[in-house]
C-alpha positions in Angstrom: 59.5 188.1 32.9 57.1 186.1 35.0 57.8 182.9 33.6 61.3 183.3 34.2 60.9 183.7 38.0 58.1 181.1 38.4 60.4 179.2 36.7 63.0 179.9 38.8 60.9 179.8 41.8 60.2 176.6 41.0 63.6 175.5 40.3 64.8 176.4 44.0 61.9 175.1 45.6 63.4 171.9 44.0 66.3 172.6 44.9 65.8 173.4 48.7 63.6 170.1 48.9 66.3 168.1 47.8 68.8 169.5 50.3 66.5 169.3 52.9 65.8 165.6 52.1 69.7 165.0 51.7 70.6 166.7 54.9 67.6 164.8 56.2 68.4 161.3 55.1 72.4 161.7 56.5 71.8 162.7 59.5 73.7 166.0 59.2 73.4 168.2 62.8 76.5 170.2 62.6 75.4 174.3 62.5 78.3 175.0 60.2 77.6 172.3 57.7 73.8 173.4 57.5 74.7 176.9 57.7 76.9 176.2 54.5 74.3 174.2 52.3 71.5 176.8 52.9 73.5 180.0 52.0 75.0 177.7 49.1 71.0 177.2 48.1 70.5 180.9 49.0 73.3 182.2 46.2 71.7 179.3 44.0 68.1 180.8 44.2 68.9 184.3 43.7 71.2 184.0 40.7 68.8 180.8 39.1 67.7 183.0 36.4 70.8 183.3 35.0 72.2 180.0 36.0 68.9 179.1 33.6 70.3 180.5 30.9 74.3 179.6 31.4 74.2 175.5 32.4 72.6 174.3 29.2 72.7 170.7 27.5 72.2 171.1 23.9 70.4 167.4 22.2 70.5 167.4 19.1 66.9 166.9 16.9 67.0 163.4 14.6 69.1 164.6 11.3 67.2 166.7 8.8 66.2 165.5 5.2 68.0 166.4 2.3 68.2 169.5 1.2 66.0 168.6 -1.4 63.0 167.7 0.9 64.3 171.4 2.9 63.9 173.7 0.6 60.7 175.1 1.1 59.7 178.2 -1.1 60.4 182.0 1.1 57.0 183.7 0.4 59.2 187.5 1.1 61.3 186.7 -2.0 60.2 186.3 -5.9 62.3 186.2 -8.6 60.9 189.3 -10.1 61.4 192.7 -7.9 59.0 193.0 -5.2 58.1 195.9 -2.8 57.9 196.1 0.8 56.4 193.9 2.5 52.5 194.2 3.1 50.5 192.1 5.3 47.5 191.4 3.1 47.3 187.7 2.1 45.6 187.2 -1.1 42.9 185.1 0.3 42.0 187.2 3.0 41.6 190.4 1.3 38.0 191.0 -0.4 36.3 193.3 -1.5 33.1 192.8 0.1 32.0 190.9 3.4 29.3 189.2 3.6 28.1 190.5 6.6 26.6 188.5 9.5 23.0 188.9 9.0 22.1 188.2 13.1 24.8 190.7 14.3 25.0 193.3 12.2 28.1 194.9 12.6 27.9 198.1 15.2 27.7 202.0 13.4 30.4 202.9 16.2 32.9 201.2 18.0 31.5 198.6 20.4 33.0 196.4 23.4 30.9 193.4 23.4 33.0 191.4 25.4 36.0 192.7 27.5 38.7 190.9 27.8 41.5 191.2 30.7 45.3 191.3 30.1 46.0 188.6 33.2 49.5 188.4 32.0 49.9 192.1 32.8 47.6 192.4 36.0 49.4 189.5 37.2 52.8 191.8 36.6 51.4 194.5 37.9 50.9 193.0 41.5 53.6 191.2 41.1 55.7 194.9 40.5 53.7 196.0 43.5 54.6 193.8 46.1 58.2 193.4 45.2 59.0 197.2 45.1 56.9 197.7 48.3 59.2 194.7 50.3 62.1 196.0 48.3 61.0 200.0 50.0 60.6 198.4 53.2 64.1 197.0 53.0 66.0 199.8 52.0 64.0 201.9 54.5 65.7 200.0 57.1 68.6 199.9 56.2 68.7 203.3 55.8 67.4 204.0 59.3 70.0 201.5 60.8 72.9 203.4 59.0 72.1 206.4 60.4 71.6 204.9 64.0 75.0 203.6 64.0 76.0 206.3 62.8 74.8 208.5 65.2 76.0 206.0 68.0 79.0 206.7 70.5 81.8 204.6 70.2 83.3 202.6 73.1 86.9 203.3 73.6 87.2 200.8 76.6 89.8 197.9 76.5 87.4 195.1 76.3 86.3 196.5 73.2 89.7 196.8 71.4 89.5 195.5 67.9 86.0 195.2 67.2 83.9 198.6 66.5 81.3 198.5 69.4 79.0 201.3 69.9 76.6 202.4 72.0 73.0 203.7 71.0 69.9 204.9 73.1 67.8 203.5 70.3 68.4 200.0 70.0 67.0 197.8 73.6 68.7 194.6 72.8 72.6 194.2 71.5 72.4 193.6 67.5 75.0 193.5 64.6 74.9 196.5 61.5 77.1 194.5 58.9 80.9 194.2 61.3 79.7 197.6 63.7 77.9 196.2 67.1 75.5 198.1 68.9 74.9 197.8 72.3 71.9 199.4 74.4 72.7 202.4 76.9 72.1 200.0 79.8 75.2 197.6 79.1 77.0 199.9 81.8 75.1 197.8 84.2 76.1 194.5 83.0 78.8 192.2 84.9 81.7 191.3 83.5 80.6 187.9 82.3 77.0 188.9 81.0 79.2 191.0 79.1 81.5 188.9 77.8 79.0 186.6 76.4 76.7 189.6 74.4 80.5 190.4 72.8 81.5 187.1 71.7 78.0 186.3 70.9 77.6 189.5 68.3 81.9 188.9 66.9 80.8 185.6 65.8 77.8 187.6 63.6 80.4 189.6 62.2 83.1 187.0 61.7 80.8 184.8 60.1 78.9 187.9 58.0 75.9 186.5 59.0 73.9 190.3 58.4 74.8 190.6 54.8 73.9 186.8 54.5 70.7 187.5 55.7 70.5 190.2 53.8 70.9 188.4 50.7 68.2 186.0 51.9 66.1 189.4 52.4 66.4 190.4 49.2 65.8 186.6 47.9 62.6 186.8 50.0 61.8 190.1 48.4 62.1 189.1 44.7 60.4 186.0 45.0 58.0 186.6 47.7 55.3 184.6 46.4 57.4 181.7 46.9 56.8 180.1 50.4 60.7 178.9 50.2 62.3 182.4 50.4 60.3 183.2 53.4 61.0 179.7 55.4 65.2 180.2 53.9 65.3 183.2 55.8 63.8 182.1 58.9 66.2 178.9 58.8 69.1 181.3 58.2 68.4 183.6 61.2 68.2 180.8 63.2 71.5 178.7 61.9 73.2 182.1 62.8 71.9 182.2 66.1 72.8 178.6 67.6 76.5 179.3 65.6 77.3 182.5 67.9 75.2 180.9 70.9 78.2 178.0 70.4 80.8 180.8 70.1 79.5 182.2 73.5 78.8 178.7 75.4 83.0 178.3 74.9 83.6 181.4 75.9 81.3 181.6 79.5 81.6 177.7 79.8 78.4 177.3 81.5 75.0 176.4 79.8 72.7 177.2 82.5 74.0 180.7 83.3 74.2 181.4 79.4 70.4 180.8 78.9 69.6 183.1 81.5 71.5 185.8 80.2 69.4 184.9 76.6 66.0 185.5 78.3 67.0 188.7 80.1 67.9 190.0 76.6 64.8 188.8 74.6 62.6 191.0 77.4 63.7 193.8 76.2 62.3 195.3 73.0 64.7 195.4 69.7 64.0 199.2 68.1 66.8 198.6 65.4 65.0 198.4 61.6 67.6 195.9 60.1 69.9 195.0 62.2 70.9 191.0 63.7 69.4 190.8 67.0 71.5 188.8 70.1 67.7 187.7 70.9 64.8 187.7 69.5 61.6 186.2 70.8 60.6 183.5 68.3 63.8 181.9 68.2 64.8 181.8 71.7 62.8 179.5 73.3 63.6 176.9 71.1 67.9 177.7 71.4 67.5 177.7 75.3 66.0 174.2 75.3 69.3 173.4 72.8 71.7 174.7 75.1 70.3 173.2 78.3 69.6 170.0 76.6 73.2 169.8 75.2 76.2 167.6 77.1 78.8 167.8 74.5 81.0 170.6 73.2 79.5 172.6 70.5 80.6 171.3 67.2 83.3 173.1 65.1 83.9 173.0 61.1 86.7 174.5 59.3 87.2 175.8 56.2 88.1 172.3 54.4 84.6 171.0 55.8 83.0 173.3 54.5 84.2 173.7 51.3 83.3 169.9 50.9 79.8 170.4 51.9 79.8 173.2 49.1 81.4 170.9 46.3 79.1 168.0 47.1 76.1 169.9 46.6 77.3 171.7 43.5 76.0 169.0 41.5 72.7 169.2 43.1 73.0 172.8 42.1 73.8 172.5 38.5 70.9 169.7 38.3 68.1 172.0 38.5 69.6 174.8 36.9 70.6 172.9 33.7 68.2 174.0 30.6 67.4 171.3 27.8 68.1 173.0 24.4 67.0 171.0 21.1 69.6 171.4 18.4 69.6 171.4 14.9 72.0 169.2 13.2 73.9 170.8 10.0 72.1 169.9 7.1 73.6 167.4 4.9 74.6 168.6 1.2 72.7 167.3 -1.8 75.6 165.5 -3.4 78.5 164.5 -0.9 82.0 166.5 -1.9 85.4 165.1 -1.2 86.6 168.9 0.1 85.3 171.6 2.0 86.5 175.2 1.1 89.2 176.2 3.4 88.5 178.8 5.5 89.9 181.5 3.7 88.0 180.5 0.7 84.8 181.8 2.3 85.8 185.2 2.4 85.5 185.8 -1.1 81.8 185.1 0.0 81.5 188.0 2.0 79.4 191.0 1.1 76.2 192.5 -0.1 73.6 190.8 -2.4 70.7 192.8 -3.8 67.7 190.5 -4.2 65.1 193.0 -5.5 65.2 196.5 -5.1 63.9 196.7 -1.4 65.7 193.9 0.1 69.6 192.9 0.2 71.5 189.3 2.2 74.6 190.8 3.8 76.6 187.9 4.1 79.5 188.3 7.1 82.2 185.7 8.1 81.4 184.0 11.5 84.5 182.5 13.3 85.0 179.5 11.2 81.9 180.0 8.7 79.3 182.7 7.5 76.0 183.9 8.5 73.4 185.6 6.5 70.8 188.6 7.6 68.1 189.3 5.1 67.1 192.5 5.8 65.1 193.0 8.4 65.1 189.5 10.2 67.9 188.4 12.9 71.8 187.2 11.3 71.7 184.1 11.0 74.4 181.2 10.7 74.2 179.2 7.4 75.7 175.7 8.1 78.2 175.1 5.2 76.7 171.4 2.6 79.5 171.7 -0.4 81.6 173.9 -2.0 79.4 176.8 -2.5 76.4 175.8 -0.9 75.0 176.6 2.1 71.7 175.8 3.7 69.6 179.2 5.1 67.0 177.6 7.5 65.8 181.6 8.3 64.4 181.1 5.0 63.9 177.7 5.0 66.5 177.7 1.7 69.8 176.7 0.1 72.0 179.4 -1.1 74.7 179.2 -3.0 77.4 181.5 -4.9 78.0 182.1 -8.3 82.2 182.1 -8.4 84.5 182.9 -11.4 87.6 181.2 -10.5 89.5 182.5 -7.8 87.2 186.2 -8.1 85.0 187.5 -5.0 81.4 185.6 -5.7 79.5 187.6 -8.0 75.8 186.8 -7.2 74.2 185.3 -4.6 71.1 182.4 -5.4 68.4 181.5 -3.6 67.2 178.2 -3.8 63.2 177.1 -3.0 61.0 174.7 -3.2 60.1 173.1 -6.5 63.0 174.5 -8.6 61.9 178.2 -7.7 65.5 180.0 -7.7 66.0 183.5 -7.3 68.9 185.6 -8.3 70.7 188.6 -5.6 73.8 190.2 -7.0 76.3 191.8 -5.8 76.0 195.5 -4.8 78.6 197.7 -3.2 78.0 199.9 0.5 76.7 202.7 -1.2 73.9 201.3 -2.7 73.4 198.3 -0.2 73.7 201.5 2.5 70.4 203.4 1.1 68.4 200.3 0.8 69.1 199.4 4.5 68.4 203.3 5.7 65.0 203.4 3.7 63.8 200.1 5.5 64.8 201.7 9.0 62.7 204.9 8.2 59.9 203.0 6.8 60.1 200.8 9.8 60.0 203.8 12.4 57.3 205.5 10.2 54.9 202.8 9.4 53.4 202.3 13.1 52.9 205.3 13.9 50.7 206.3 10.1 48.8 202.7 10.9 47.6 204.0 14.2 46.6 207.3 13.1 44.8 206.4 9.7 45.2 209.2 8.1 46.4 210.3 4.5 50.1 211.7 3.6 49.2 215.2 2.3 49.0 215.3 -1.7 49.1 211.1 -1.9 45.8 211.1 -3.8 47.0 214.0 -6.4 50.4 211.5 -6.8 47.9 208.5 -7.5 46.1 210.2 -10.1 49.2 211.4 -11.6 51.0 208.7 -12.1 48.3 206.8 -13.2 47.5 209.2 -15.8 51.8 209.0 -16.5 51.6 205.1 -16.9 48.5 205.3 -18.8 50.5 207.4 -21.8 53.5 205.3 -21.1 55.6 208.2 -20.1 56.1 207.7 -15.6 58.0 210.8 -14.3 60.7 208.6 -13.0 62.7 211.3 -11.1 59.5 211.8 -9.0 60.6 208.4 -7.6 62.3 206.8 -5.7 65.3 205.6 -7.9 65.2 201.7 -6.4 61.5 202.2 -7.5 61.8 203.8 -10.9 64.6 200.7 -11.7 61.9 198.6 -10.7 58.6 200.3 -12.3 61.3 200.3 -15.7 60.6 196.8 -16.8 56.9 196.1 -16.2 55.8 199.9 -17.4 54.6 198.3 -20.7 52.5 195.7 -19.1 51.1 198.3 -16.5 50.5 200.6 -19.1 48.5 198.0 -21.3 46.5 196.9 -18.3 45.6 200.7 -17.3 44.8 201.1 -21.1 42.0 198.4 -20.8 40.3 200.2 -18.2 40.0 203.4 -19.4 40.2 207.1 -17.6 39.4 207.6 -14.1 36.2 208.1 -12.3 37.6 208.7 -8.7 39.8 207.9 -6.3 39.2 207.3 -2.7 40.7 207.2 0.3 40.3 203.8 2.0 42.8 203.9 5.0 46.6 203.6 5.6 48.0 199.9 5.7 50.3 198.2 8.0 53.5 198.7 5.8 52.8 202.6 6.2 51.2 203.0 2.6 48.2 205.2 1.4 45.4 202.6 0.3 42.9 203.9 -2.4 40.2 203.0 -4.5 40.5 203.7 -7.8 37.4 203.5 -10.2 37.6 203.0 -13.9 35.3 203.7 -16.6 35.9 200.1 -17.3 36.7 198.8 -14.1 38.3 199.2 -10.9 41.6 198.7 -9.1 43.4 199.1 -5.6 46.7 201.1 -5.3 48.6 201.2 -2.5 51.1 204.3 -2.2 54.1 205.1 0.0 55.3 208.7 -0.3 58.0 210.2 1.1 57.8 213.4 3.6 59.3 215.6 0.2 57.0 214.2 -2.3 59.2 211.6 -3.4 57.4 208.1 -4.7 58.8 205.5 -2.5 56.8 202.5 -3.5 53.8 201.8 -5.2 51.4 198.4 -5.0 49.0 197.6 -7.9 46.0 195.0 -8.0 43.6 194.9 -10.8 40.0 194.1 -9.7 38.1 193.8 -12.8 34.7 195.0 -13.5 31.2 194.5 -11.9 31.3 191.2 -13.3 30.0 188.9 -10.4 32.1 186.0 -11.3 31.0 182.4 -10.0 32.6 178.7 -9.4 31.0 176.1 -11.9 31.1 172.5 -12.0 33.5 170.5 -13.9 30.8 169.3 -16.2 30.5 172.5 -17.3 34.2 172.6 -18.9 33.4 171.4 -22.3 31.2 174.3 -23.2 33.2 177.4 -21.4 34.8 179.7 -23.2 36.8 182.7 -22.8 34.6 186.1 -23.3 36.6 188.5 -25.0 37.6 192.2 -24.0 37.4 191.2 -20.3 38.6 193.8 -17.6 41.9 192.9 -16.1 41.4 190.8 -12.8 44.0 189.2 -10.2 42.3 185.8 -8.6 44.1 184.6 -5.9 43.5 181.5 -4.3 44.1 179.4 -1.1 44.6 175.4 -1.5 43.2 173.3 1.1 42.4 170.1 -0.8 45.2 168.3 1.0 47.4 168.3 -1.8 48.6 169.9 -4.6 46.9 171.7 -7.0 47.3 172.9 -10.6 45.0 176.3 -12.6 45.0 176.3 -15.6 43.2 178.8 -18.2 41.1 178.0 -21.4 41.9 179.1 -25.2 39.3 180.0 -27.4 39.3 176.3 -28.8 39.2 174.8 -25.2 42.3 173.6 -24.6 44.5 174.2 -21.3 47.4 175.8 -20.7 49.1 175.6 -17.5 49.6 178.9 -15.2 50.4 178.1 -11.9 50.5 174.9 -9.2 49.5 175.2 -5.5 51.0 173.4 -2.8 48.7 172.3 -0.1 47.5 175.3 2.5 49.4 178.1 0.5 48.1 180.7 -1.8 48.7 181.1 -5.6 47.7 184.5 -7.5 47.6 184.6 -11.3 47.2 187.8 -13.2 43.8 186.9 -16.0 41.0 188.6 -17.0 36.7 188.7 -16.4 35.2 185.9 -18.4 38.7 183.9 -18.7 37.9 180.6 -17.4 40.1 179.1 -14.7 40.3 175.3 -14.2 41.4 173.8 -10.6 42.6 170.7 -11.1 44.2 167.3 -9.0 48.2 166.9 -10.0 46.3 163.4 -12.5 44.7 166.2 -13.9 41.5 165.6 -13.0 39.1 168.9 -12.6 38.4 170.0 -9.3 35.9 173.1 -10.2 36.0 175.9 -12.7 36.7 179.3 -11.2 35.0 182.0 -13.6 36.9 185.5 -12.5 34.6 188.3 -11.2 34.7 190.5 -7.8 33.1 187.9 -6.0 35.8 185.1 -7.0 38.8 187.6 -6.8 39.8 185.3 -3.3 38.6 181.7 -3.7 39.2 178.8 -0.8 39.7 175.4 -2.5 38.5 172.7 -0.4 38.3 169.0 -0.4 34.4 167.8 -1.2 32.6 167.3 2.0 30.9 164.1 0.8 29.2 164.5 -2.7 28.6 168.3 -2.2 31.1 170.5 -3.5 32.5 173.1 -1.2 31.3 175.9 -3.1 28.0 174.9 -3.4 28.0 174.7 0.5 25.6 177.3 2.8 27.2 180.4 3.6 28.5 180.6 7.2 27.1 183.5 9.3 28.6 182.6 12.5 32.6 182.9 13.3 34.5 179.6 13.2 35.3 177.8 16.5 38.2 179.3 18.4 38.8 182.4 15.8 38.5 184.7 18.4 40.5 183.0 20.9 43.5 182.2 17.8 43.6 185.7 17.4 43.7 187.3 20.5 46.6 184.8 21.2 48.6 185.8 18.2 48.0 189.3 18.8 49.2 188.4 22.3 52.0 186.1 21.2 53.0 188.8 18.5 53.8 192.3 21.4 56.2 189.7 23.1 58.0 189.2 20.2 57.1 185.1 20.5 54.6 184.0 18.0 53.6 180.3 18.3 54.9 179.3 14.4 53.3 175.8 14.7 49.9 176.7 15.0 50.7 178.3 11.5 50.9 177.6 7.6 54.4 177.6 6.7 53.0 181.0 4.2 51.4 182.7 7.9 54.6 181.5 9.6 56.8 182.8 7.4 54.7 186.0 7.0 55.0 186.5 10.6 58.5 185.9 11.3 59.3 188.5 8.1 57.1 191.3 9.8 57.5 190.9 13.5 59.7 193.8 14.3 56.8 195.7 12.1 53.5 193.9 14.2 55.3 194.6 17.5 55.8 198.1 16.9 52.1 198.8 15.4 50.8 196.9 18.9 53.2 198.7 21.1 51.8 202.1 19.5 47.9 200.5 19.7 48.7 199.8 23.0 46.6 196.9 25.0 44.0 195.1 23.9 40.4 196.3 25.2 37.5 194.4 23.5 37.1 192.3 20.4 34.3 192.6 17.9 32.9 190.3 15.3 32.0 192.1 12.4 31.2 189.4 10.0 32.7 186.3 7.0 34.1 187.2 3.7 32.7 185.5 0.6 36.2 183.3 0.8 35.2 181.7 4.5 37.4 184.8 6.4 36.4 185.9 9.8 36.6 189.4 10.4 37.3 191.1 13.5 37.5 194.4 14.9 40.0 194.5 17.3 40.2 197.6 19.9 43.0 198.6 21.8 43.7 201.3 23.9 44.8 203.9 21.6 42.8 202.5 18.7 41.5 200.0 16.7 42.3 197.9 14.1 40.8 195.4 11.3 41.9 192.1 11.5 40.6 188.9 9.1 41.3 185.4 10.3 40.5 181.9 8.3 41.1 178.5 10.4 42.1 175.5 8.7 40.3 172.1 9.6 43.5 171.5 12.2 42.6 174.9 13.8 46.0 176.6 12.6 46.3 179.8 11.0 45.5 179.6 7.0 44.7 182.9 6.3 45.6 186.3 8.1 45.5 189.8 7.3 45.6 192.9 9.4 44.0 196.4 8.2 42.3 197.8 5.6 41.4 195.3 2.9 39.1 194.7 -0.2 
């Protein structure tokens, strides 16, 4: 809100300099005309805001690449099922710290440094002064109703058509929107003293000077702390003034004996709130010296004339109103096509795609096109490249339909980066329905369970069951949700051959509630240990259930590439996820070792983006350049669960580097700034990796309404660096506190982010 009205604060003080200079430079001297500009630049300031945001010039950005440079991969989507989203990034997440050995992290909560919301002090006084103004002006109009209310009217003939009243409170005669009010001791006036006070105050109320300078009141009141209202009401009042003082000068005819009527009036005292006085005593000194100085007849303006003053300075206006939009052109289409589809070809477009069994693309016409919402981001306009393709830059995709002839579209594909295409069919409103109410009610429900940290009642019983369930290969499906049991249906087998390998349960413990409203636990295996992530509904119901295998107490280390020749997978390994972050500056391909020593390819990493890959302890994983060449040799373990590829620092490779005890250079300051960027709802995306960015935009409804019930931000603490380079932070608010991990890329953007509880 405060950037708005600076900005439109500063917009009319451009606006009132440049009409001051224009009126300046020509000379202009007529009352009327200036009395026209200014309340034209009065109406101007007060509705700038939302002149801002009407008068805009769209310029269009240079034309995009193909879509085949455009398709960048959507980090929400896979084409295998996936659940709700969760804000732990694979290379964030570990589980251990290793802690800062010169600040040890504090036993309790601690606010080492304070930090001040200036954005909302600054709104704060800002609410202050403009309600107390805004008081103080109703106040008195309030008071001055009721005054001429209670006044007596005049019934004499000199009054006839004008409502003139007659008040013991008011000293001096002034003007209450088109009622004047006179003091009690106008019986003692002459006839011509008289006859100037009542052509004086008419020409107030013909020319609705009060409710103009009531407008410039209110102006004055809104954007006090600009030094332009303040001066734009003073000018006002006093172009009102000289107007009627010319109104009265023709009426009494005589200068001299006009001015002496004005300074009998300004002795007295003016006792009315809000009210236009005849005289008041810093203006009149100044209109005497006009009126005796004058020798010609006042000047007059009509209507015409002043409407041309108003049209010339409507471009003026419209200048520094106008908003500069950047556009983005339609993307072209990867082959060029003779025809477009007609426009009723698209509705057979139209409808609901399921793309895994927690998200759907409900694709609606829009005038002459579609748009696409994914669920839970904004609709969004899809700009039309060939016959069934359509380019999806909320995703930063191509879509396209699968068509049998003439037939509604039957399936809905997502296109990414590197060939990755994902498959949503088409579901009817039933079922596309229940998908969209579950994400509401996980959406109002997940805030409030992240804030409050504590456990759904019988979570941990659920956990044990169904791992025991998966573990004989027999899940109690109707204990689920049913989009999770037609999810859980096709990767039971390999869940129930991973749980296998690790044996029965030890125990199960409660490690806190994440983000995305699910139960986090610890789950220790006689052979191993794993992380499980539950969401469960208020009647018991399984909603959704997350699954990473850790592996074993196996440390797990990186090894040179000289080393490849004589490592070798060691058999019988506990199951392990590695994930890992690239920031070599390019690519990046893992790949495992056989028994005999050869590779086989599992995955390749795109500069400053993650890649997981599902292995085993003791399976040897080779990072290597796209030539092939090795970069190091990533033995799984829990210390290399979350590895941080980097480019060699000179001859010494990154991880044979010193461990860092200190927090990177502007962690802090990054994160508080996305924390504040994130409760307005405007996150700065460019100081992001396009997996962060896309992260962010995905959960923002979610982050905003876990910071809106964490309320402000109190104090930061830093708590110490993972084993993959991570800084973590404790951040506390005012109705709690939260665990934040944060890891900087070399061009200080966001690589790495995760909020809560975390391995």
């Amino acid at each position: 809100m405060l950037a708005l009205l600076l900005e439109s604060a500063l917009r009319s003080l451009l606006l009132g300099a440049a009409v001051w200079l224009g009126l300046r430079f020509l000379r202009v001297k007529n009352p009327h005309a200036l009395m026209t500009a200014w309340t034209l630049v009065l109406v101007a300031s007060l509705a700038m805001p939302a002149l801002m945001r009407l008068i805009t010039v769209t310029i269009a950005d240079a034309p995009p690449a193909p879509l085949a440079q455009i398709i960048w991969p959507a980090p929400t989507l896979s084409p295998l099922p996936e659940p709700v989203p969760q804000r732990a990034q694979p290379a964030v997440a570990e589980h251990a710290a290793r802690v800062n050995q010169t600040v040890p992290p504090p036993a309790s909560p601690v606010a080492p440094v304070m930090t001040v919301d200036w954005r909302a002090a600054a709104t704060a006084v800002y609410l202050l002064v403009t309600g107390t103004l805004l008081l103080r002006l109703l106040l008195g109009l309030v008071l001055t109703w009721r005054v001429a209310r209670t006044s007596r009217p005049v019934r004499a003939s000199w009054a006839a058509g004008i409502d003139v009243r007659v008040s013991d409170v008011v000293g001096v005669p002034v003007t209450f929107g088109s009622t004047i009010l006179l003091p009690t001791e106008y019986v003692a006036w002459n006839t011509a003293k008289r006859r100037a006070v009542l052509t004086h105050e008419r020409a107030h109320v013909a020319h609705g000077d009060f409710y103009v300078l009531l407008l410039a009141a209110l102006n004055r009141a809104v954007f006090w702390f600009n030094p332009f209202a303040w001066w734009q009401l003073v000018r006002l009042a006093e172009l009102a003034e000289i107007i009627s003082d010319d109104a009265a000068l023709e009426a009494l005819e005589d200068r001299p004996r006009y001015a002496g009527i004005l300074l009998d009036v300004a002795r007295r005292r003016q006792r009315a709130p809000v009210a236009l006085a005849m005289a008041r005593a810093a203006t009149v000194r100044r209109r005497v010296e006009r009126i005796l100085a004058a020798r010609e007849a006042p000047a007059r303006a009509d209507w015409r004339q002043r409407l041309l003053v108003a049209g010339a300075l409507l471009p003026l206006v419209v200048a520094c109103a106008v908003s500069i939009a950047q556009g983005t052109p339609v993307a072209p289409s990867l082959t060029p096509v003779a025809k477009l589809p007609a426009d009723s070809d698209l509705d057979r477009y139209v409808g609901v795609y399921q793309i895994n069994p927690w998200h759907v693309f409900t694709v609606t016409r829009d005038g002459d096109g579609l748009s696409v919402q994914y669920t839970g981001q904004p609709k969004s306009r899809v700009a039309r490249g060939s016959e069934a393709a359509f380019a999806y830059n909320a995703l930063r995709a191509r879509i396209s339909f699968v068509v049998d002839g003439e037939q509604p579209a039957t399936a809905l594909m997502l296109h990414r980066r590197q060939g990755v295409d994902s498959r949503a069919e088409r579901i009817d409103a039933t079922k596309a329905r229940a998908i969209e109410e579950r994400f509401e009610r996980w959406l109002t429900s997940s805030p409030e369970r992240f804030r409050d940290q504590v456990p759904v009642p019988g979570s941990k019983e659920a956990v044990l069951q169904l791992i025991h369930e998966l573990q004989q290969g027999a899940p109690d499906y109707a204990r689920m949700n049913p989009l999770l049991a037609e999810a859980l249906r096709p990767q039971a087998t390999n869940l129930q051959a991973i749980l296998a390998a690790y044996g029965s349960v030890d125990t199960a413990y409660f490690r806190g509630v994440g983000p995305g409203g699910y139960d986090i636990y610890g789950v220790k295996f006689a052979n191993g240990s794993a992380e499980l992530r539950l969401m469960m509904a208020a009647d018991g119901t399984i909603d959704n259930v997350l699954f990473r295998p850790n592996g074993d107490d196996t440390t797990g280390d990186v090894l040179a590439c000289g080393q490849e020749v004589g490592v070798r997978p060691v058999p019988g390994g506990a199951p392990i996820k590695v994930s890992i972050f690239n920031e070599t500056g390019a690519a990046i391909g893992l790949f495992e070792l056989d028994g005999t020593g050869t590779r086989a390819s599992r995955t390749v990493i795109e500069d400053n983006r993650f890649g997981d890959v599902v292995t085993r302890v003791g399976s040897p994983l080779i990072v290597a350049d796209t030539a092939g060449r090795c970069v190091e040799i990533v033995m799984p373990g829990w210390r290399t669960r979350f590895v941080q590829v980097l480019a060699p620092v000179g001859e010494t490779p990154n991880w044979q580097s010193p461990p860092r005890m200190a927090p990177q250079p502007g962690s802090e300051e990054t994160l508080l700034r996305y924390i504040d960027d994130l409760g307005r709802g405007t996150p700065d995306y460019a100081r992001m990796t396009p997996d962060i960015a896309a992260m962010t935009e995905r959960d923002l409804s979610l982050d905003r309404a876990i910071l809106a019930q964490l309320g402000p931000v109190r104090s930061i603490s830093f708590r110490g660096v993972t084993f993959s380079g991570n800084d973590i932070y404790t951040v506390y608010f005012a109705n709690g506190s939260a665990e934040w991990r944060i890891g900087l890329l070399r061009d200080g953007k966001i690589g790495r982010l995760a909020l809560g509880p975390q391995y």
